[in-house]
C-alpha positions in Angstrom: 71.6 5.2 -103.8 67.9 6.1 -104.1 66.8 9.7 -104.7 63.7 11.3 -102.9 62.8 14.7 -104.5 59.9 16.2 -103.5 57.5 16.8 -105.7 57.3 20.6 -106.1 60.2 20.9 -107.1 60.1 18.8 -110.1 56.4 19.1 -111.2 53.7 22.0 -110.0 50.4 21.1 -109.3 48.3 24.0 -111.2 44.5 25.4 -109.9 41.7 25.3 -112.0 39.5 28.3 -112.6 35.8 29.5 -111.1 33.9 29.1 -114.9 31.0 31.4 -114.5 27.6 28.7 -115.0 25.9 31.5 -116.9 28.2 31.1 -119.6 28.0 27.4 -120.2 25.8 26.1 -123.0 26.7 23.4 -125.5 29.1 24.4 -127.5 32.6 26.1 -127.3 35.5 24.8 -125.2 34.4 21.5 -123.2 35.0 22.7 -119.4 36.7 19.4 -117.3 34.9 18.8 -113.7 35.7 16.5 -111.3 32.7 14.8 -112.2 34.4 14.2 -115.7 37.5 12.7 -113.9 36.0 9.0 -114.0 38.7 7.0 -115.0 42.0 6.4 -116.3 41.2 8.6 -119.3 39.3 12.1 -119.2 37.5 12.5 -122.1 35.0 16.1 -122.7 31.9 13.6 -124.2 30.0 14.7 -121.1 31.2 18.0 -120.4 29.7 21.3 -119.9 31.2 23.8 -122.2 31.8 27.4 -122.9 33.3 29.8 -125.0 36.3 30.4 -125.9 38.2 33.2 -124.5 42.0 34.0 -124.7 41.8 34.8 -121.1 41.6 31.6 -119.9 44.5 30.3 -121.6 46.2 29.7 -118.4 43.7 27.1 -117.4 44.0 25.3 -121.1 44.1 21.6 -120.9 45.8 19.5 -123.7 46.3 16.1 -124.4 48.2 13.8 -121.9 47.9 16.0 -119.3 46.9 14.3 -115.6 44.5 15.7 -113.5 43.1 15.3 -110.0 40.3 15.9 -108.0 41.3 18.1 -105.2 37.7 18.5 -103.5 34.6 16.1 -102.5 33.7 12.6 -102.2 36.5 11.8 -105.2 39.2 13.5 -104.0 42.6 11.7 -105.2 41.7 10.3 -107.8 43.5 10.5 -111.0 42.6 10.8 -115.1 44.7 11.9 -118.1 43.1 14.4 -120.2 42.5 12.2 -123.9 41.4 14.2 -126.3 42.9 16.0 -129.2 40.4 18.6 -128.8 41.9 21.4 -125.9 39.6 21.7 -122.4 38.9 24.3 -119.5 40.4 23.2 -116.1 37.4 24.0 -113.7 38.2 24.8 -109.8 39.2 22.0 -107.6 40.2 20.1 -110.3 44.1 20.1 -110.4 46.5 19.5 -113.1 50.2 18.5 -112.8 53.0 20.6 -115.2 56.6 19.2 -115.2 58.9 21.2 -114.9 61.6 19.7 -117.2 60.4 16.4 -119.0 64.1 15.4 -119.6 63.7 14.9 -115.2 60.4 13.4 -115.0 58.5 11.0 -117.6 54.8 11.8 -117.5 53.7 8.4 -117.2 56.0 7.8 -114.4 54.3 10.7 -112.4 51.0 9.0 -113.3 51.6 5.5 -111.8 53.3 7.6 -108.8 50.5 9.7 -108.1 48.5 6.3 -107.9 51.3 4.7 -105.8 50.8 7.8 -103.5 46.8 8.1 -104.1 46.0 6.6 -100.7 48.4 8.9 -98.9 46.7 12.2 -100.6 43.4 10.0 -99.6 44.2 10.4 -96.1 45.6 13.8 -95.9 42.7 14.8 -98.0 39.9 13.5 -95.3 41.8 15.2 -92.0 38.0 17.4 -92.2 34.5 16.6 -92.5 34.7 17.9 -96.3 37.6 15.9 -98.3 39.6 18.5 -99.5 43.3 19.3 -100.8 45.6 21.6 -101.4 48.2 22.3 -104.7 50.5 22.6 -102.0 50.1 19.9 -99.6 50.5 17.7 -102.9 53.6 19.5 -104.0 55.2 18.3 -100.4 55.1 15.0 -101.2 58.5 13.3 -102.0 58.7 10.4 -104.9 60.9 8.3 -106.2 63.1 10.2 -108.6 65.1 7.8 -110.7 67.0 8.4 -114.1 64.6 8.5 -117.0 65.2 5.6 -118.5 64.5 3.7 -115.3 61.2 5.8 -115.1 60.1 4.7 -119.0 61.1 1.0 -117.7 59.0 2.0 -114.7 56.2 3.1 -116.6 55.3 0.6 -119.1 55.9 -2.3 -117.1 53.4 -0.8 -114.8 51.0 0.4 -117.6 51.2 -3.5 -119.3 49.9 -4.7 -116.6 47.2 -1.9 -116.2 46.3 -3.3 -119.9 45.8 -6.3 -118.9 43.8 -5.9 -116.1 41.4 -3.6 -118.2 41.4 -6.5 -120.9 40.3 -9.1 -118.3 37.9 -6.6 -117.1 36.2 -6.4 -120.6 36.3 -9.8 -120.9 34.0 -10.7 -117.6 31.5 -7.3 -118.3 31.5 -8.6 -122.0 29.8 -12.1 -120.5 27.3 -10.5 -118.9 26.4 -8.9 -121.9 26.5 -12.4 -123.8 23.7 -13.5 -121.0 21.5 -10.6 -121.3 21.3 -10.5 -125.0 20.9 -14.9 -125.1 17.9 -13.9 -122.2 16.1 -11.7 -124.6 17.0 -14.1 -128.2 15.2 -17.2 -126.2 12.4 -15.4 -124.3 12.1 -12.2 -126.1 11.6 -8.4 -124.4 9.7 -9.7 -121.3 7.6 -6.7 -121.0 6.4 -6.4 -124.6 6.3 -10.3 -124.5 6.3 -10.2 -128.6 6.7 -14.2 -128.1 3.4 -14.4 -126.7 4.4 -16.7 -123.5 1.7 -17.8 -120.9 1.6 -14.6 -118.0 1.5 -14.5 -114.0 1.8 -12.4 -111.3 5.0 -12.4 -109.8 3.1 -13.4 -106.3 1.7 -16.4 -107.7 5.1 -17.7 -109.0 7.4 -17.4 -105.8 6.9 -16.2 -102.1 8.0 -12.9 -101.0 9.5 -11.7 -97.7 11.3 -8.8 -96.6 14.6 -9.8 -94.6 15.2 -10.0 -91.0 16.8 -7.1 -89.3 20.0 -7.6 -88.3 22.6 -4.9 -86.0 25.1 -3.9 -87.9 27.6 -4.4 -85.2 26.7 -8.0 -85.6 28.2 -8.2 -89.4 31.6 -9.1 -89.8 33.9 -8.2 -92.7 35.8 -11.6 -93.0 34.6 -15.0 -93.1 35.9 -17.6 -90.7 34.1 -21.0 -89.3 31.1 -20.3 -88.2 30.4 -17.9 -89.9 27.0 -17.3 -92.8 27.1 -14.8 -95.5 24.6 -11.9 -95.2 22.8 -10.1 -97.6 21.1 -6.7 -98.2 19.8 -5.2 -101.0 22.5 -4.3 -102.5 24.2 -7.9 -102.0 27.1 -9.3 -99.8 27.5 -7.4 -96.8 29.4 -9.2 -94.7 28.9 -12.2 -92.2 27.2 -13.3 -89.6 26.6 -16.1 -87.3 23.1 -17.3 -87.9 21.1 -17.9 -91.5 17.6 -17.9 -92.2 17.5 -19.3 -95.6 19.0 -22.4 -97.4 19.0 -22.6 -100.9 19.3 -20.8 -104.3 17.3 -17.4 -103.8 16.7 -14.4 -106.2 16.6 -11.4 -103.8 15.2 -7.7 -104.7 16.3 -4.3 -103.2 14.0 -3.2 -101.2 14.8 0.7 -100.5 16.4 3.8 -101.4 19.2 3.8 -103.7 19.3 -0.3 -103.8 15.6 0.2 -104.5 14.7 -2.8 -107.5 18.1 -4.0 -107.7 18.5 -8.3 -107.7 20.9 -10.5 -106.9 21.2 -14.2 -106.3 22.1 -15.7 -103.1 23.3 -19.1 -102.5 23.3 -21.5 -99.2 22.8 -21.1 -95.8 22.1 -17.4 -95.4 20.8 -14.5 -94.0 18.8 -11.7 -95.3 18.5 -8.5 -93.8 15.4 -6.2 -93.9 16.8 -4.3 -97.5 15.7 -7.1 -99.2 12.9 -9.0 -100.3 13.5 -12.7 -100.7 12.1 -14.6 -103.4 11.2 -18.9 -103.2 9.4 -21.0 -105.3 5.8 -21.3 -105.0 5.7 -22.7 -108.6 8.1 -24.2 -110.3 10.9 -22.0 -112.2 15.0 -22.2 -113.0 16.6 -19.0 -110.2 19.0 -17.9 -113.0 16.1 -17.1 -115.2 13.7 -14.9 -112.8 17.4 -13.6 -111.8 17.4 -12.0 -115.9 14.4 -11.6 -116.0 13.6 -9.6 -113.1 16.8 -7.7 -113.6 15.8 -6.5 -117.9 12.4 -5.4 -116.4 13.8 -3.0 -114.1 11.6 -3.4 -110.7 13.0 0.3 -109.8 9.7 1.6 -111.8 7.1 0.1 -109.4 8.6 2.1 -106.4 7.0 4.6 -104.5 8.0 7.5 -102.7 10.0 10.3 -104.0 12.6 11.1 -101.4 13.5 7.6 -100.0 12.1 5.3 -102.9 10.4 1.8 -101.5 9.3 -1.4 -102.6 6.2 -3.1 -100.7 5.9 -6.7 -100.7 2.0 -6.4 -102.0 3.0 -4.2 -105.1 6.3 -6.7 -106.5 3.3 -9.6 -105.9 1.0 -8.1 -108.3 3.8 -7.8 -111.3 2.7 -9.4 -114.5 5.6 -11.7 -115.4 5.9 -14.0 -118.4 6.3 -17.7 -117.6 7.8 -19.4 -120.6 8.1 -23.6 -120.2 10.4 -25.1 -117.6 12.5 -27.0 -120.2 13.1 -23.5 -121.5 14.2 -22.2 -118.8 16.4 -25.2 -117.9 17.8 -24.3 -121.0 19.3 -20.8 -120.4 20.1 -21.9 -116.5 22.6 -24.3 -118.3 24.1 -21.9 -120.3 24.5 -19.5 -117.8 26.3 -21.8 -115.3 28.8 -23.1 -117.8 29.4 -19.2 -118.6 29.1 -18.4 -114.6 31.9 -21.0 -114.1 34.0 -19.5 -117.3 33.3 -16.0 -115.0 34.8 -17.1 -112.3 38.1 -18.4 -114.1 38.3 -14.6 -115.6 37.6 -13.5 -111.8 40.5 -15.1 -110.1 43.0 -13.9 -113.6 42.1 -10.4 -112.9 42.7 -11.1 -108.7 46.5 -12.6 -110.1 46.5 -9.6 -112.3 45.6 -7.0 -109.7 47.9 -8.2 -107.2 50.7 -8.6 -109.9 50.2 -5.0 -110.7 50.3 -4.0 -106.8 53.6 -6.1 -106.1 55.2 -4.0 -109.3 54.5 -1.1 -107.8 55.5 -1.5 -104.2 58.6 -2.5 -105.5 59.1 0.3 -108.4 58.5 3.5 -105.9 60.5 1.4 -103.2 63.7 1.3 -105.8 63.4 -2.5 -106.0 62.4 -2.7 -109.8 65.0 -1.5 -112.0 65.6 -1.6 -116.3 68.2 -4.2 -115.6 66.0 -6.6 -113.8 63.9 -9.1 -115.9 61.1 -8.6 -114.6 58.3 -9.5 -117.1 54.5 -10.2 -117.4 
């Protein structure tokens, strides 16, 4: 029979403590924010520190031990602390103590807490500011199975968590392989050290800002009918008429999305966030795609508070304009390494869901030491 415990009574969920900010500078004890809670693993590379003080030890911070952010935009989510070095525990940032660790395996709790993240998600959001409490945590019941069920648990779970960061590293690590073959064939394209011919970026391709669309009007899902629709910031959804056909390069056009490029491919529509980009010379769409993308267009923006990119000012960019064949060239390699992308792409999808089928059935007791369940 399965056993629900709830979680206070196993585990406490501790406060962190108010760190006075005259007292930080850059050395001492690294204090951990819920700005440092980033990932899977905390780590104090970034932190704010100050200095020690025996006073504090309440709020000490060792390694292994899982934090959360109780307060903000971030609320839920979940990091263990990775360091050998010890850390501060700031406010709002709480940090779980078992009770007896011959009851609860730490990395058991771990892959519970993110089994139960989107329940403290929605508890958390009841108010306009995302907040929670040590106890409102602590009231949550889990899955409390022997221990030897919980280290099964746990590193069937955290195999496929490997994995998944693995494949992950594998697709950024391609992108990387592009950006550095961009800059071995054509060289820094705003130093242009190869000496390639020049143009304006006006002269090269027509430029025009999207068409508004209402947001009501864009759908999450595809179905027949249907066209994709892209802002500045890429996909946003669908909708039921395009206005371009092709291979485009499009550029963010405002605010945070301000500079930023994407490629869009087919029968599509643009919105107003970007600027669309077709040829009025010749040129290959994966290499302005690079190139526009190393020179970082975010630098020719104006306007401090809301940051915008005119049409007139992306026309007058000097660009270099190496030979066709040339470009051809890198188009080629990019598409074979595209379609080696997308192969990575629909591994980690297998991977993700794998990892989400494991753990609905580890918290719901399906999953047990004596099932062969493998990856």
């Amino acid at each position: 029979m399965m056993k629900f415990e709830r979680l206070g009574n196993i585990c406490t969920v501790r406060n962190g403590y108010a760190f006075k900010s005259e007292l930080f500078n850059e050395d001492g004890v690294p204090v951990i924010r819920i700005s440092d809670i980033n990932g899977n693993y905390v780590t104090p590379e970034n932190s704010i520190r100050t200095p020690y003080d025996k006073a504090f030890e309440q709020f000490k911070l060792s390694k292994g031990d899982i934090l959360i952010a109780m307060s903000g935009a971030t609320t839920g989510k979940y990091g263990i602390y990775s360091s050998d070095e010890i850390g501060y525990q700031n406010q709002r940032v709480g940090c779980f103590v078992i009770k007896d660790k011959s009851v609860l395996d730490n990395n058991y709790l771990l892959q519970t807490l993110k089994f139960l993240k989107p329940k403290i998600e929605k508890k958390a959001h009841g108010s306009g500011q995302p907040n929670i409490s040590a106890k409102a945590i602590e009231d949550f019941e889990i899955l409390l199975l022997p221990l030897s069920e919980q280290l099964h648990i746990a590193k069937l779970l955290s195999k496929a968590e490997n994995l998944i960061s693995l494949r992950k590293e594998s697709i950024r690590l391609l992108d990387v392989f592009l950006k550095s073959t961009f800059l071995e064939m054509f060289g820094d394209p705003v130093r242009n050290e190869k000496g390639w011919e020049t143009k304006e970026l006006g002269k090269v391709t027509h430029m025009k800002a999207g068409q508004f669309v209402i947001a009501s009007d864009i759908q999450s899902e595809f179905s027949e009918g249907l066209y994709s629709c892209y802002g500045g910031n890429g996909l946003r959804g669908y909708v039921k008429t395009y206005t371009h056909e092709g291979d485009f390069v499009l550029i963010g056009r405002q605010g945070a999305l301000c500079g930023n490029v994407k490629i869009a491919k087919g029968q599509f529509h643009a919105t107003e966030h970007a600027v669309v980009c077709s040829p009025k010379m010749q040129f290959e769409t994966y290499w302005l795609y690079y190139l526009l993308d190393i020179i970082n267009l975010n630098k020719y923006a104006s306007g401090a508070a809301q940051p915008g990119l005119a049409v007139g000012r992306l026309e007058q960019i000097e660009i270099i304009y190496p030979p066709i064949e040339l470009q051809t060239q890198f188009a080629q390699i990019v598409e074979k390494t595209e379609a080696l992308k997308t192969q990575y792409q629909q591994s980690l999808t297998e991977l993700e869901n794998l990892y989400g089928s494991l753990s609905q059935r580890a918290f719901k007791g399906e999953l047990t030491r004596n099932e062969k369940a493998t990856i």
